[in-house]
C-alpha positions in Angstrom: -9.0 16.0 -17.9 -11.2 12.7 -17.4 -12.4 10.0 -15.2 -10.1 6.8 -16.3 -12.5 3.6 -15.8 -10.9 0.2 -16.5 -13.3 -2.3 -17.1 -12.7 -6.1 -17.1 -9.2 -5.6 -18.5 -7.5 -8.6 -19.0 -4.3 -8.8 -21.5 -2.2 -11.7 -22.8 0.7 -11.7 -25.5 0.1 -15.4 -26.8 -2.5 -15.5 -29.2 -4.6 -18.1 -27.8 -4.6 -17.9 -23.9 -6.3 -20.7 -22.2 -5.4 -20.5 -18.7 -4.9 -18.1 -16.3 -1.7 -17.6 -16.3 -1.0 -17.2 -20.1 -2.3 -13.4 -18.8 0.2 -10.6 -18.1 -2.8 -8.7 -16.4 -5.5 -10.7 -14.9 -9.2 -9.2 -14.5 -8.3 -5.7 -14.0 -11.1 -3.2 -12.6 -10.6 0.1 -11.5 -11.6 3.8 -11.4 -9.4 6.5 -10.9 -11.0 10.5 -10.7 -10.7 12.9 -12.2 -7.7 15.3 -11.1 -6.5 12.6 -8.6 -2.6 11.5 -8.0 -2.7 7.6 -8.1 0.3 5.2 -8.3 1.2 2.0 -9.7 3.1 0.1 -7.2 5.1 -3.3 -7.9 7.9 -5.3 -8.8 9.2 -6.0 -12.0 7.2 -8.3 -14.2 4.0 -7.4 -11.9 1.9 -5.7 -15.0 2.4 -2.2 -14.6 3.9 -1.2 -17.3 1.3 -3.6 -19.4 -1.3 -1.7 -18.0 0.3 1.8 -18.3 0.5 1.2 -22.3 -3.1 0.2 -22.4 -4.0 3.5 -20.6 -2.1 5.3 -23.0 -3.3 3.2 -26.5 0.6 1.3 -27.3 -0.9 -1.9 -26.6 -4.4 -3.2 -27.0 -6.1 -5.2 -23.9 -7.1 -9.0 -25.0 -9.9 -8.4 -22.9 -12.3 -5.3 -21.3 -12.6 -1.9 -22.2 -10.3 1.2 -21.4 -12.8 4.7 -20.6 -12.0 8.5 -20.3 -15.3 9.9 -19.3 -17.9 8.3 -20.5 -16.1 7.7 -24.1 -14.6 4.3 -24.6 -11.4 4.7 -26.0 -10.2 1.1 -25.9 -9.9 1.3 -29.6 -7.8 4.6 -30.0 -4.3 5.4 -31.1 -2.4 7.5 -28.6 -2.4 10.9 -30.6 -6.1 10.3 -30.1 -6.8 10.1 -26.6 -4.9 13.6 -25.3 -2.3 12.1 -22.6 0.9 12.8 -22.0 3.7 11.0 -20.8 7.0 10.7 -19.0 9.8 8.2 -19.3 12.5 6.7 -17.6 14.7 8.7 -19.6 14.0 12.1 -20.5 12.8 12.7 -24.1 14.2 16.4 -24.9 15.8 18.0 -27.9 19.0 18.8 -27.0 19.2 21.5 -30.0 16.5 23.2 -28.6 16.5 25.9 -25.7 14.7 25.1 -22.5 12.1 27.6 -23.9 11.6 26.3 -27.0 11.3 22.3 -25.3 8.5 23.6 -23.4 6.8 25.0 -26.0 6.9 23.2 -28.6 3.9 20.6 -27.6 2.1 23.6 -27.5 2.9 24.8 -30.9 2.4 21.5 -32.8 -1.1 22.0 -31.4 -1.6 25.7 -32.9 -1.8 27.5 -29.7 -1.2 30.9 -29.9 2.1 32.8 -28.8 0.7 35.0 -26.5 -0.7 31.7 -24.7 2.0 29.8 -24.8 4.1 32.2 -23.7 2.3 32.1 -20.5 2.0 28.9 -20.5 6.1 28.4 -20.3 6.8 30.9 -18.1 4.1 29.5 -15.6 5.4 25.8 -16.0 9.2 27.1 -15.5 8.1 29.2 -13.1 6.9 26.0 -11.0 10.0 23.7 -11.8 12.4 26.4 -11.2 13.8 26.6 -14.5 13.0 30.0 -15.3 16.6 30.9 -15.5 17.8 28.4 -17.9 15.1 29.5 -20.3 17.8 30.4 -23.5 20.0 27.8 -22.6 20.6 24.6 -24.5 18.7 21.6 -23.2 21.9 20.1 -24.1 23.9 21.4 -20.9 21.7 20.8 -18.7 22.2 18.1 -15.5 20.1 15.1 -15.1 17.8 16.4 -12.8 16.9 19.5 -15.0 16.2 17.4 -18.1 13.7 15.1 -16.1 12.5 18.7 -14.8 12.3 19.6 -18.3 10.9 16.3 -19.6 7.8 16.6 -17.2 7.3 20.5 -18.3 6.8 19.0 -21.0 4.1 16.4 -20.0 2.8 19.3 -17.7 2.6 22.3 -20.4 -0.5 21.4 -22.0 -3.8 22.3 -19.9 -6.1 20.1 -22.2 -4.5 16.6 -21.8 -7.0 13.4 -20.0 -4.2 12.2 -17.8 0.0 12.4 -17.3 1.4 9.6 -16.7 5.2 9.2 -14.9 6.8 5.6 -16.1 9.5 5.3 -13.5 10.7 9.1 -14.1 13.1 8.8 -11.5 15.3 5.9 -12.5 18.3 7.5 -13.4 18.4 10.0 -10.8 20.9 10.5 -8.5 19.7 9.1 -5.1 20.4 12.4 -3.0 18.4 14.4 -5.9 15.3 12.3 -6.0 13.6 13.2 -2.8 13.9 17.2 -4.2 12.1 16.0 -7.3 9.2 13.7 -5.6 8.4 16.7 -3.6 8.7 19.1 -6.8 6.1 16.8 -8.6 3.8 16.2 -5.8 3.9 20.2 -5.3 2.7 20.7 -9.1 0.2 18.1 -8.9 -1.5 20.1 -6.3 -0.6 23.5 -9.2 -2.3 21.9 -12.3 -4.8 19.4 -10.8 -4.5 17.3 -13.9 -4.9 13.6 -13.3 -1.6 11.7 -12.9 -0.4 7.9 -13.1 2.7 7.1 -11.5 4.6 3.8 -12.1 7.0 2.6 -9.9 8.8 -0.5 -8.2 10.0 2.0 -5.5 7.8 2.1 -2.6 9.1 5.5 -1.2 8.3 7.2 -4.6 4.7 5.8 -4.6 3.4 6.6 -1.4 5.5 9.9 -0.9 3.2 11.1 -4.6 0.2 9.2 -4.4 -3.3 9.9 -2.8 -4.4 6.4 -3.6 -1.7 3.7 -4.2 -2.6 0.4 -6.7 -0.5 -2.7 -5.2 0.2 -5.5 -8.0 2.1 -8.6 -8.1 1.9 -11.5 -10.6 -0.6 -9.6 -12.8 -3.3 -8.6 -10.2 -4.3 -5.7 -8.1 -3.3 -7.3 -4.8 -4.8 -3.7 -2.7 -5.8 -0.6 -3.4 -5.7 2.3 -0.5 -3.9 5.3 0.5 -0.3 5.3 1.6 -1.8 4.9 5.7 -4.2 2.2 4.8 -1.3 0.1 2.7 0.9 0.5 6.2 -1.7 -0.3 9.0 -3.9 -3.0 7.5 -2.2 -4.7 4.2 -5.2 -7.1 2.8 -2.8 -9.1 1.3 0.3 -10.6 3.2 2.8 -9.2 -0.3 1.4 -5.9 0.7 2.8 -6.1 4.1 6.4 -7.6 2.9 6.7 -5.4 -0.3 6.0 -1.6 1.9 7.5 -1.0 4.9 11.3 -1.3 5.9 11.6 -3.7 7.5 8.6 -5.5 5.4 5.9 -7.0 8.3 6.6 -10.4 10.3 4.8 -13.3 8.7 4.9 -15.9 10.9 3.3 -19.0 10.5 0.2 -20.8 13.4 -2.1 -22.5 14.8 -5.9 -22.2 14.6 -7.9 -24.0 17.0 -11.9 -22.5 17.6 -10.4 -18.9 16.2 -7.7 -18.6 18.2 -3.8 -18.2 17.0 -1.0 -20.1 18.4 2.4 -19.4 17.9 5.1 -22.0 19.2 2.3 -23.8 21.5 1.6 -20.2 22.9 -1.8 -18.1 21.9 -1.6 -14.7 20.8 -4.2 -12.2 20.7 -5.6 -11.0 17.2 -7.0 -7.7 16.4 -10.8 -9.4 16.4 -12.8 -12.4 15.3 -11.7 -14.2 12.5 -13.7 -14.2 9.3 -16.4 -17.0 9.0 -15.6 -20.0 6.3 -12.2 -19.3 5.5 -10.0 -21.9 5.3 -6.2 -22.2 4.2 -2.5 -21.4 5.6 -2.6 -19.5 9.1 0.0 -16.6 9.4 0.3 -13.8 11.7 1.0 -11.0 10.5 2.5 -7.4 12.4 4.7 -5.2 11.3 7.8 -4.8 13.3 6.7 -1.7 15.0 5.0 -3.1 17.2 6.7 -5.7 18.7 8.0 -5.2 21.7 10.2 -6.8 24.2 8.9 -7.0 27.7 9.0 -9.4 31.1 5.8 -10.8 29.8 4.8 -12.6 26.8 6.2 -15.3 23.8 9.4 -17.0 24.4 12.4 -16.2 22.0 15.6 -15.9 21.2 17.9 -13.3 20.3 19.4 -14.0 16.7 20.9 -11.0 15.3 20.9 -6.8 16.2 21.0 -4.7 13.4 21.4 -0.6 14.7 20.0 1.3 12.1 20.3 4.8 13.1 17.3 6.0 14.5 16.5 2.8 16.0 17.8 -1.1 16.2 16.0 -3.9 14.5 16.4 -6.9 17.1 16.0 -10.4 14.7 15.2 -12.8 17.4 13.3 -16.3 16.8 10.0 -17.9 18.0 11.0 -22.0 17.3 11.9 -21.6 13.9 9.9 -18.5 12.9 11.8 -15.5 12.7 10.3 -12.1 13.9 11.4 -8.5 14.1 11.1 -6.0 16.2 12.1 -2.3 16.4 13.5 -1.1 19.5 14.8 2.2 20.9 15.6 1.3 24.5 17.7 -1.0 26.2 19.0 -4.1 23.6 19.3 -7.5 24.4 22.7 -9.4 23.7 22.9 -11.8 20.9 22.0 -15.5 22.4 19.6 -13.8 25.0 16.2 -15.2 25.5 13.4 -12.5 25.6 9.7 -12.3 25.9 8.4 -10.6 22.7 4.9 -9.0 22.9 2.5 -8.0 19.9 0.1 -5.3 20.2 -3.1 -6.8 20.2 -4.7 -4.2 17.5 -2.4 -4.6 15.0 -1.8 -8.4 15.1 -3.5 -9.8 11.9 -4.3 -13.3 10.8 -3.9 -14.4 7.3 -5.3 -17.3 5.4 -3.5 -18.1 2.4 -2.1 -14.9 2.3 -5.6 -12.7 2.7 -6.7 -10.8 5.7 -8.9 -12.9 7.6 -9.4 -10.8 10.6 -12.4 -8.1 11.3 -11.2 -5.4 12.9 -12.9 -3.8 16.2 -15.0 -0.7 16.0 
C-alpha cells in the first residue's frame, strides 16, 4: 500500500495543445493516504476516467508526475506499479470455480498454497461467497460475479491501491445498496487504499471518506460527504449532490448585502473582499421554509415525495425550492419563503464568496 501524490497533472489527446481547453484534465494536484477510501465524483466527460487510467499506467499524463510513496511512477506500465482494479463489467473466468477465480492472482504471483488458501477463504469469508466456492463462476448471478470480480481486486495483500471504475453499473438497482455497504464494510477489513469512480452521487458519498468533485476537467471540491452537503465551494457542487440539487438564484449586491426581487436577504457572514462577478444565492432546499414572515412568492408546482413534499414556488422569475413536512400551500398561493440565515451562501461566478461565522 502507498501514498498516491498527483503532481501538476495535466493531460490532452491532441498532440499539440495550446489552449486550455484542448485538456481533458486541467492542472490536477492531489494527495490521497495511504489506506484511505476516496471517490471520484462527476458526470460523464468530467475526466475521471482520464485520470483513473493515469493512476493505474493505461494512459500517460501530457503533463506532471504520478507518485506511490516517494517513487515516481509516472513512467511505468501497469504490471509494474502493483494495483488492482475493478470494472464496470466483471472480468471472471467463467470456466473456473469461484475458488479457483480468487486464487488465481495469487498464484500467477507464486504464492504459496498454504497462503493462498487462507487468503480465499478469508476474502470469501467477507463477501459471503464461501458457499459457492466449487461452483462455476459461470452460474453465478450478477451481483455475485461483481462480488467475485472485487475478491479478486481484494485477494492480494501487497497491491499500492484498488481502484472501482463504476463497479456498480450493471447492477440491479434494489441490489446495489447491499453491495455499497458490502464494499465499504471490507474497506474497513483490508485497509488497502481504494479509488472509487462514479457519476452516481449516492455511491460516492455512501463509500468515501473524502469525495473528489470534477466537472469539465477540474477538481471543482474536495471534502468529505458532510462538507460537499453543507458548504459546496463551487455552485456545480451544490446542483450536482443533493436531491433536490441546492437553489441558485440570481441578486443584487449593493455595499455586501444580497437582494433578491428588491428584498435583502441575510447571508451566512461577510462577503469576501475583491471579488467581483455574477451574484447567486445559494441554499439548499432544506432550509427554506415557509412562514408569515419573509420573501414574497408564489406557489408554482407541489411535488409529494414520500417522506416530505417539495413546494416549487417563485421569487419574480427565479425559481426556489423548498422541503416541507407540515401544512402545504395550494398551487397559485402566494407565500412568504424564509432562508436560514447560516446556510444562505453568496456566489460569484459560481465560487463561494461568503466567510462563514465562527
Amino acid at each position: 500500500m502507498a501514498k498516491i501524490t498527483l503532481s501538476k497533472l495535466r493531460h490532452s489527446y491532441m498532440q499539440n495543445p495550446q489552449e486550455p481547453d484542448d485538456y481533458a484534465l486541467k492542472q490536477i494536484d492531489l494527495e490521497w493516504e495511504d489506506g484511505g477510501a476516496y471517490a471520484l465524483l462527476g458526470p460523464s466527460g468530467c475526466g475521471k476516467s482520464t485520470l483513473l487510467n493515469i493512476i493505474s499506467g493505461l494512459v500517460k499524463p501530457t503533463e506532471g508526475a504520478v507518485l506511490f510513496g516517494d517513487k515516481d511512477v509516472t513512467e511505468l506500465p501497469p504490471d509494474q506499479r502493483n494495483i488492482a482494479q475493478v470494472f464496470q463489467f466483471p472480468v471472471i473466468y467463467d470456466t473456473m470455480t469461484v475458488y479457483d477465480n480468487l486464487a488465481f492472482p495469487l498464484r500467477n504471483r507464486g504464492v504459496d498454497a498454504a497462503t493462498i488458501d487462507k487468503r480465499v477463504h478469508d476474502i470469501a469469508d467477507m463477501l459471503e461467497v464461501s458457499d459457492m466456492l466449487d461452483r462455476k463462476a459461470s452460474g453465478l448471478s450478477p451481483d455475485n460475479k461483481q462480488k467475485l470480480s472485487m475478491g479478486r481486486g481484494l485477494v492480494r495483500d501487497d497491491v499500492n491501491v484498488v481502484m472501482f471504475d463504476e463497479p456498480l453499473t450493471v447492477i440491479d438497482p434494489h441490489l446495489k445498496w447491499k453491495l455499497r455497504s458490502k464494499l465499504k464494510e471490507l474497506h474497513q477489513k483490508v485497509h488497502h487504499t481504494m479509488i472509487y469512480v462514479t457519476h452516481d452521487q449516492t455511491e460516492a458519498l455512501t463509500f468515501a471518506d473524502q469525495v473528489v468533485v470534477m466537472d469539465l476537467g477540474e477538481v471543482v471540491q474536495i471534502g468529505t460527504p458532510v462538507e460537499l452537503f453543507e458548504r459546496p465551494a463551487h455552485t456545480f457542487v451544490g446542483h450536482f449532490i443533493g436531491s433536490p440539487g441546492m437553489n441558485v438564484l440570481p441578486c443584487g449586491l449593493r455595499d455586501g448585502m444580497a437582494f433578491l426581487n428588491g428584498q435583502k436577504v441575510d447571508l451566512e457572514g461577510a462577503v469576501k473582499p475583491g471579488m467581483q462577478g455574477k451574484a447567486e444565492i445559494g441554499i439548499r432546499p432544506e432550509f427554506v421554509s415557509l412562514g408569515t414572515h419573509g420573501i414574497d412568492a408564489k406557489v408554482r408546482k407541489i411535488s409529494d415525495v414520500g417522506r416530505h413534499s417539495v413546494v416549487d414556488a417563485m421569487i419574480g422569475d427565479a425559481s426556489v425550492m423548498a422541503i416541507v413536512d407540515g401544512p402545504l400551500p395550494n398551487i397559485g398561493d402566494d407565500v412568504k419563503i424564509n432562508f436560514q440565515t447560516h446556510q444562505t451562501r453568496l456566489y460569484i461566478d459560481g465560487w463561494l464568496a461568503t466567510e462563514a461565522k465562527g
